[in-house]
Rosetta silent file (secondary structure, phi, psi, omega in degrees, C-alpha in Angstrom):
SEQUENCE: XXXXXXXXXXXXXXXXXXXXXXXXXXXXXXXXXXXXXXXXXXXXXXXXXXXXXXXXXXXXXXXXXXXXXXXXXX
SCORE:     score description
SCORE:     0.000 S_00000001
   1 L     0.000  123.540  162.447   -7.016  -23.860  -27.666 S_00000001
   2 L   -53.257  147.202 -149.952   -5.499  -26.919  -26.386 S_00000001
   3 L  -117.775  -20.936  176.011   -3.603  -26.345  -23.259 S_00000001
   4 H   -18.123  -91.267  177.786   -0.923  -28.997  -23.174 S_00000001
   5 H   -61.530  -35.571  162.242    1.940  -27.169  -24.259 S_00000001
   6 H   -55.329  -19.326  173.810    1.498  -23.446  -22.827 S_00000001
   7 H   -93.433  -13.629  152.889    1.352  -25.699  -19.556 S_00000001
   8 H   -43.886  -83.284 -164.673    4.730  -27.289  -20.641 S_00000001
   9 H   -59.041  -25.114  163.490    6.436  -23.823  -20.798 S_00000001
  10 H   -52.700  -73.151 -163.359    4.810  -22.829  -17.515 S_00000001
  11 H   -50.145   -4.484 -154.615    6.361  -26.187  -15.846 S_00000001
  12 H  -109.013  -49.545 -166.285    9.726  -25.484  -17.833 S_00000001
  13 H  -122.720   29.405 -177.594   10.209  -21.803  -17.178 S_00000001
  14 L  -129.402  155.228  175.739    8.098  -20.165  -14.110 S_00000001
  15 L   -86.582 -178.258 -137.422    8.695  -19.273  -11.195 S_00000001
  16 L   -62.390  -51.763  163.832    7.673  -21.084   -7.716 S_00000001
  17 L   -51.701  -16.946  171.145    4.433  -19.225   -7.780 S_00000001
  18 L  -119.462  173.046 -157.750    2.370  -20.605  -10.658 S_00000001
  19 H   -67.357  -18.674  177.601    1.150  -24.049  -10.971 S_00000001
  20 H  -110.490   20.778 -171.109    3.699  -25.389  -13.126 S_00000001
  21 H  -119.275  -37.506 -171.908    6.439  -23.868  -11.410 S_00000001
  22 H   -91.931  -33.483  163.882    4.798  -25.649   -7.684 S_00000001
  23 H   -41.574  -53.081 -167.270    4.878  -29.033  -10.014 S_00000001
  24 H   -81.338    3.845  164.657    8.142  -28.718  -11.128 S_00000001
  25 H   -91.324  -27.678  164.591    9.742  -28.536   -7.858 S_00000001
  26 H   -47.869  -25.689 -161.993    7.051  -31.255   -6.614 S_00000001
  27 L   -96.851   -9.042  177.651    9.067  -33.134   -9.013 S_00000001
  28 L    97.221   30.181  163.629   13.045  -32.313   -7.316 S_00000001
  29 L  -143.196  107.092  168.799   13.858  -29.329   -9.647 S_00000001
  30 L   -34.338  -89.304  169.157   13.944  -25.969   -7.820 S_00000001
  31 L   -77.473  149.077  174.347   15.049  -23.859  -10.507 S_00000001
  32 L   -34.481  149.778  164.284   13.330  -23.117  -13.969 S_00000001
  33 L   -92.182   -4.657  176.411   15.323  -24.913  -16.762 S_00000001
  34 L    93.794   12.417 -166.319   15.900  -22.172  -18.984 S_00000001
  35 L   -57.463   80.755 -159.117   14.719  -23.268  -21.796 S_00000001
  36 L   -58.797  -11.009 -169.996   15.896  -21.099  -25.098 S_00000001
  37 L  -159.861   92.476 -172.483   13.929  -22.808  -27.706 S_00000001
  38 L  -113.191  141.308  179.103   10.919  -25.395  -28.190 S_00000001
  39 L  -106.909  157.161 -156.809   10.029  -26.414  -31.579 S_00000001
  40 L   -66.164  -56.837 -168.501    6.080  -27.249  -32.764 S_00000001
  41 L   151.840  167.812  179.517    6.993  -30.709  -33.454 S_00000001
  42 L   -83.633  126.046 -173.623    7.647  -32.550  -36.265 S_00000001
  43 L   -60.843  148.905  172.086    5.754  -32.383  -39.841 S_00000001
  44 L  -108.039  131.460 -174.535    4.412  -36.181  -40.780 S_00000001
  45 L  -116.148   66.862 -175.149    4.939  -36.865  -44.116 S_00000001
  46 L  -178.461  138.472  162.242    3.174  -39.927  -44.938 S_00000001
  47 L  -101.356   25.185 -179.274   -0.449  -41.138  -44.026 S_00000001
  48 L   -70.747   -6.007  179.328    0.612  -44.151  -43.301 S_00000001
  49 L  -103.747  150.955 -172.861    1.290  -42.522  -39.770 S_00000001
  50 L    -3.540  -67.818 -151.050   -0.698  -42.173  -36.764 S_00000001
  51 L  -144.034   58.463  174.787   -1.363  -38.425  -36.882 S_00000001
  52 L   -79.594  140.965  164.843   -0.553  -37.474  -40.453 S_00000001
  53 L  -118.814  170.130  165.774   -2.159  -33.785  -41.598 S_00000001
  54 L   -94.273  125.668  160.938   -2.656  -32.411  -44.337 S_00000001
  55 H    -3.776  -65.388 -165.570   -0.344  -29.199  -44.968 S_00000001
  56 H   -66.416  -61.661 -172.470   -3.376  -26.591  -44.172 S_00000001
  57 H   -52.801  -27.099 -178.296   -3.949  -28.764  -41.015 S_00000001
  58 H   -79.472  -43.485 -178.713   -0.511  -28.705  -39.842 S_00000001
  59 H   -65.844  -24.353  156.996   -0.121  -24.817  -40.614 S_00000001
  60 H   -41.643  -74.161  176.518   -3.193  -24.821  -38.363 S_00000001
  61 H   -37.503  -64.878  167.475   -1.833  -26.478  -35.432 S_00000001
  62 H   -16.833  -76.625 -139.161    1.400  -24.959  -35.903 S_00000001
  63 H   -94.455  -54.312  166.189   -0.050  -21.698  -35.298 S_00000001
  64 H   -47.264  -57.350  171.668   -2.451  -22.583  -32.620 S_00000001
  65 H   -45.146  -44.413 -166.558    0.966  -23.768  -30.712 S_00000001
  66 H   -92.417  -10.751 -179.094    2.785  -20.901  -31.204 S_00000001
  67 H   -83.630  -21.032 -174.671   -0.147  -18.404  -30.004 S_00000001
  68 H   -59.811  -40.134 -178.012   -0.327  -20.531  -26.883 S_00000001
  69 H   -72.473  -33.036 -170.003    3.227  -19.100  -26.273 S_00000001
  70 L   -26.640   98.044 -160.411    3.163  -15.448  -27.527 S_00000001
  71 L    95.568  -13.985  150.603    4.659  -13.696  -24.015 S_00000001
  72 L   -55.645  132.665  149.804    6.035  -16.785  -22.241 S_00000001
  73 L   161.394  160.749  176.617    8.702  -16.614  -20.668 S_00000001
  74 L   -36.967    0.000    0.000   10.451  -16.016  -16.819 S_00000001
């Protein structure tokens, strides 16, 4: 699984003690932000763009994204 985004929601919402928690205060923000909601991202609907999927590929990702999260949180 790509790790990008479960290491988002670390730096966004942990505490002091995990690695994205000692970043985000490296960075001048003490506390977690609190964050109530992150969305997968936008569907592309044309291949004239970059990083266009196909439906089945996108319900892939999609899904792949959201297992990275299952149990985040403060």
């Amino acid at each position: 699984m790509h790790t990008a985004q479960p290491n988002w929601v670390d730096y966004l919402q942990f505490r002091k003690d995990t690695t994205g928690g000692r970043y985000r205060i490296e960075n001048g923000n003490e506390k977690p932000f609190n964050v109530k909601r992150l969305c997968v991202g936008n569907e592309m609907f044309g291949d004239w763009q970059l990083v266009f999927l196909q439906l089945k590929q996108y319900i892939i990702k999609h899904n792949i994204v959201g297992k990275g999260n299952v149990g985040k949180g403060p």
